[in-house]
One Martini backbone bead per residue (centre of mass of N, CA, C, O) as a GRO file, in nm:
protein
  175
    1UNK     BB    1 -10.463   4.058   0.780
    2UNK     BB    2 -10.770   4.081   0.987
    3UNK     BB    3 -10.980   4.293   1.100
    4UNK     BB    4 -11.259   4.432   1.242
    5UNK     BB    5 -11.378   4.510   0.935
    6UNK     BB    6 -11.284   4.291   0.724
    7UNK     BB    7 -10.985   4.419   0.670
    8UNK     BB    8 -10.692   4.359   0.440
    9UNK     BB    9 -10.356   4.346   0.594
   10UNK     BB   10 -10.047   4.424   0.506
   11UNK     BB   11  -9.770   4.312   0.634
   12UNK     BB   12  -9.409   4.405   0.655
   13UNK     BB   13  -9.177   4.213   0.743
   14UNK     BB   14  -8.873   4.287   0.849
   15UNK     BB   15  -8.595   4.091   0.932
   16UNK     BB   16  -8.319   3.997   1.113
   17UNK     BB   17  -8.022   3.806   1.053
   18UNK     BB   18  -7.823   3.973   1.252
   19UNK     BB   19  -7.780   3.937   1.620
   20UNK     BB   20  -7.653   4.151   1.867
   21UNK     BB   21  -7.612   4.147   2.240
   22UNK     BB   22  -7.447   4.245   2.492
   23UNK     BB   23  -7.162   4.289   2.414
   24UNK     BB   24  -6.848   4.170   2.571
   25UNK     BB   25  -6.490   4.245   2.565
   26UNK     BB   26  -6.196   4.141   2.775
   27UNK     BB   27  -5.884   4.252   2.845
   28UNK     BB   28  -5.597   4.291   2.995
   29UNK     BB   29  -5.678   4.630   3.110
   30UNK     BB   30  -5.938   4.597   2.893
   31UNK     BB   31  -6.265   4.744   2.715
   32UNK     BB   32  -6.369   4.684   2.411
   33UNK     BB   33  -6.667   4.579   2.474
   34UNK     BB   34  -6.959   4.750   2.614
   35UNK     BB   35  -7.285   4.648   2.509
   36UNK     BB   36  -7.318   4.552   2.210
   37UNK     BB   37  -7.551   4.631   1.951
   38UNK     BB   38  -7.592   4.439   1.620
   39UNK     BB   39  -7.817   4.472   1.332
   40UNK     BB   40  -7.944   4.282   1.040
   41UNK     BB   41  -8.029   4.287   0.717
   42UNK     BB   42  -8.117   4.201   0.413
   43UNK     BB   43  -7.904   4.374   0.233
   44UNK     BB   44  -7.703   4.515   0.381
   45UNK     BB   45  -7.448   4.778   0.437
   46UNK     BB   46  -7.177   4.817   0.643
   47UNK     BB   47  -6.994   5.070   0.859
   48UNK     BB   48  -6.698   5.052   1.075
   49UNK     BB   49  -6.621   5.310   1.263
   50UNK     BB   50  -6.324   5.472   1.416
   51UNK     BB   51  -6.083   5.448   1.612
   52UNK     BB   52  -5.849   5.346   1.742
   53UNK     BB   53  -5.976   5.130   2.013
   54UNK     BB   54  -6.318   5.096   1.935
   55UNK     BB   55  -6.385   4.768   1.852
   56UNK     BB   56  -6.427   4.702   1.535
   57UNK     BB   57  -6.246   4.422   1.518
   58UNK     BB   58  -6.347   4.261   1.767
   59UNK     BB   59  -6.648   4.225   1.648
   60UNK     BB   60  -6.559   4.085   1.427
   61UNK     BB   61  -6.408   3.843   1.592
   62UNK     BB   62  -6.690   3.736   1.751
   63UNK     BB   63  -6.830   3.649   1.475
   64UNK     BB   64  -6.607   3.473   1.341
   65UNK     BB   65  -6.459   3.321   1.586
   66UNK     BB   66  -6.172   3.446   1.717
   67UNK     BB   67  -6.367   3.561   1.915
   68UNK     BB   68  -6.520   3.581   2.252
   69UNK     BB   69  -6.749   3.632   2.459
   70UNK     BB   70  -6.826   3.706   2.769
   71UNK     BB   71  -7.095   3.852   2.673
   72UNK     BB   72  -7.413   3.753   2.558
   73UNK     BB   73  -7.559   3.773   2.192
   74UNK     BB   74  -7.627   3.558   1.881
   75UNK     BB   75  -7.839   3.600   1.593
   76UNK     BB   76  -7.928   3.362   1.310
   77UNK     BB   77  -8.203   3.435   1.169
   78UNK     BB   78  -8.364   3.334   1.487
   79UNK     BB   79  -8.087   3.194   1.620
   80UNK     BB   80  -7.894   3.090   1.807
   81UNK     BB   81  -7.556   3.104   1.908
   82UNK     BB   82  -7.192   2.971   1.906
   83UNK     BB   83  -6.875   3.092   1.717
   84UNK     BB   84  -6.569   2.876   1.745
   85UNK     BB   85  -6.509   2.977   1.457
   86UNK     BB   86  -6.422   3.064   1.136
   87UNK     BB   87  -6.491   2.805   0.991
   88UNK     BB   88  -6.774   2.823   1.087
   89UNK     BB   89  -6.876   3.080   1.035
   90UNK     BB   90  -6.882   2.984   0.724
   91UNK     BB   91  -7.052   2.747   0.726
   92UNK     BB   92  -7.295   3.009   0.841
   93UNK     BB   93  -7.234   3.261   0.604
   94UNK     BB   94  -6.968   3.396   0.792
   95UNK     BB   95  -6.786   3.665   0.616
   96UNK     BB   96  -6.461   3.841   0.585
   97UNK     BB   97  -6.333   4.151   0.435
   98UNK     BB   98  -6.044   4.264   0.433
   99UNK     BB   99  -5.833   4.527   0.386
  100UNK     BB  100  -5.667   4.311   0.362
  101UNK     BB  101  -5.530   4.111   0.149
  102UNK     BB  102  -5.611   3.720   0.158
  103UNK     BB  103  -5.413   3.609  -0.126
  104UNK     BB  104  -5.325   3.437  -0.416
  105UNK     BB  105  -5.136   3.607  -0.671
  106UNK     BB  106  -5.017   3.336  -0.819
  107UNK     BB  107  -5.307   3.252  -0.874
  108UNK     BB  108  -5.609   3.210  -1.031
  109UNK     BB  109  -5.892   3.394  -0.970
  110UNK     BB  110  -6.046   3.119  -0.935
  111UNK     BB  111  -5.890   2.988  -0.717
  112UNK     BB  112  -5.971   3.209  -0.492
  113UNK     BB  113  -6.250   3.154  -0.485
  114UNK     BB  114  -6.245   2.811  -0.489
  115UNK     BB  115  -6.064   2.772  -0.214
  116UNK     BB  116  -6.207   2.480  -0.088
  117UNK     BB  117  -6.421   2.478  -0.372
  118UNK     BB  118  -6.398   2.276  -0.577
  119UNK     BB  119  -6.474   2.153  -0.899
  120UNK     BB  120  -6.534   1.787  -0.926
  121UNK     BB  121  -6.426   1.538  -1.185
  122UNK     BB  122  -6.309   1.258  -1.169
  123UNK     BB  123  -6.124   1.308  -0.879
  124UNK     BB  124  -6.091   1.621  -1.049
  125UNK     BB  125  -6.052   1.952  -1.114
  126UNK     BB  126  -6.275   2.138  -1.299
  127UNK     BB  127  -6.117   2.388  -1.461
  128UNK     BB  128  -6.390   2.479  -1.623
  129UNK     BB  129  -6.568   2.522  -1.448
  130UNK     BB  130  -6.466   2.722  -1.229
  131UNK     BB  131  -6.444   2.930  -1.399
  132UNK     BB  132  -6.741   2.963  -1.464
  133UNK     BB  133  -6.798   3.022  -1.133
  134UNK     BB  134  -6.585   3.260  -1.131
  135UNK     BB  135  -6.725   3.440  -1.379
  136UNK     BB  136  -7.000   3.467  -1.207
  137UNK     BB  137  -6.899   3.616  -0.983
  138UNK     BB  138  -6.788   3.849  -1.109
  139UNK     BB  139  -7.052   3.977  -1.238
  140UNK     BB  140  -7.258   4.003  -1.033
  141UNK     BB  141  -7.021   4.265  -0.953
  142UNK     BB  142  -6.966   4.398  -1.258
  143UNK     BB  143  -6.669   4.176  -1.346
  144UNK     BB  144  -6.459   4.198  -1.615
  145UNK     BB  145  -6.234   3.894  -1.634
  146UNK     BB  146  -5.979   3.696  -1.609
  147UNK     BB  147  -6.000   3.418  -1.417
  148UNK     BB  148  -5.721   3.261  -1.536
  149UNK     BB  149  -5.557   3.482  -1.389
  150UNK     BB  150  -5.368   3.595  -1.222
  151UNK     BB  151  -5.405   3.827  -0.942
  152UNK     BB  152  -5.132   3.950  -0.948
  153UNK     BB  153  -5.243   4.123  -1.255
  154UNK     BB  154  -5.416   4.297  -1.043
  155UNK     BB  155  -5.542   4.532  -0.862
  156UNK     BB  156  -5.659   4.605  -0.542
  157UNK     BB  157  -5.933   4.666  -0.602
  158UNK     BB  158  -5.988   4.346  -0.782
  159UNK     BB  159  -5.874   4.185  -0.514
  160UNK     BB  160  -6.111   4.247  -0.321
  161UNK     BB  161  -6.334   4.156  -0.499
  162UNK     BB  162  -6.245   3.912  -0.509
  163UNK     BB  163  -6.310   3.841  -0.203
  164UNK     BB  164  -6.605   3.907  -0.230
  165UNK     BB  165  -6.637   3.658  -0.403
  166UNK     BB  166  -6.575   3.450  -0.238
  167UNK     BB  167  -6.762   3.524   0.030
  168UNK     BB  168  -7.000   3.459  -0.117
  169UNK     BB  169  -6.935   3.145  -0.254
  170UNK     BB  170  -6.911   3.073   0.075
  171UNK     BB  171  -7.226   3.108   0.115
  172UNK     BB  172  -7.363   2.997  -0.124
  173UNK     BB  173  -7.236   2.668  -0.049
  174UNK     BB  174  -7.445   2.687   0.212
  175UNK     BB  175  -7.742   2.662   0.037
   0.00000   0.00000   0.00000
């Protein structure tokens, strides 16, 4: 931008990734969310706190579209939303990794990473790329394991992780 002064000045645009504004949600008998404002930028990571039935699942069910908000707006990117389903929410980047790990402990960290995103070589899941992209979320995480290991044979600390590599990959996938 250039001043009056004919001085060149450099403004550094802060811009919020997600925008939810007067959010209100009520269930019979009770008001979860009333006017509720919450913004993100990117790379930011928030922690909702509070006590039992302070409306934090609630705002995270209305982000995913678990639930539906009574009013308000949802702003993602600079444009407005209307998040129809969980499956939407993950179409369009939204994903959420929740304190109970809820993933198949059965099969291996890579399947868990990549599963209903596989990669596919002549009609086929690609069994060797899988482990290389699942190999490859978990070290952005800066987490060094066997990911062709069943998950249930890791701590819960590195199923959480693996969860979060899932959600990483399920939105690098959206990209």
């Amino acid at each position: 931008m250039i001043n009056t002064n004919g001085q060149v000045t450099i403004m550094a645009e802060i811009r919020n990734i997600l925008n939810l504004k007067g959010i209100t949600k009520s269930f019979p008998g009770v008001v979860a969310l009333e006017d509720v404002d919450f913004s993100l930028r990117k790379g930011e990571i928030h922690a909702l706190m509070g006590e039992n039935g302070a409306g934090k699942s609630t705002l995270i069910k209305v982000l995913t579209g678990v639930e539906h908000p009574d009013s308000g707006s949802i702003e993602l990117e600079g444009k407005p939303i209307q998040v129809h389903s969980p499956q939407h929410s993950q179409s369009i980047g939204i994903s959420t990794v929740y304190q109970e790990v809820n993933l198949c402990t059965n099969i291996s960290v890579a399947e868990n990473i990549m599963l209903g995103h596989e990669p596919h070589r002549f009609g086929s899941i690609d069994w060797k790329r899988m482990n290389v992209l699942a190999n490859q979320a978990m070290k952005r995480l800066d987490i060094d394991i066997d990911v062709a290991r069943p998950l249930g044979n890791y701590s819960l600390a590195i199923q959480q992780m693996v969860a979060i590599a899932r959600s990483l990959e399920i939105t690098a996938a959206k990209s």
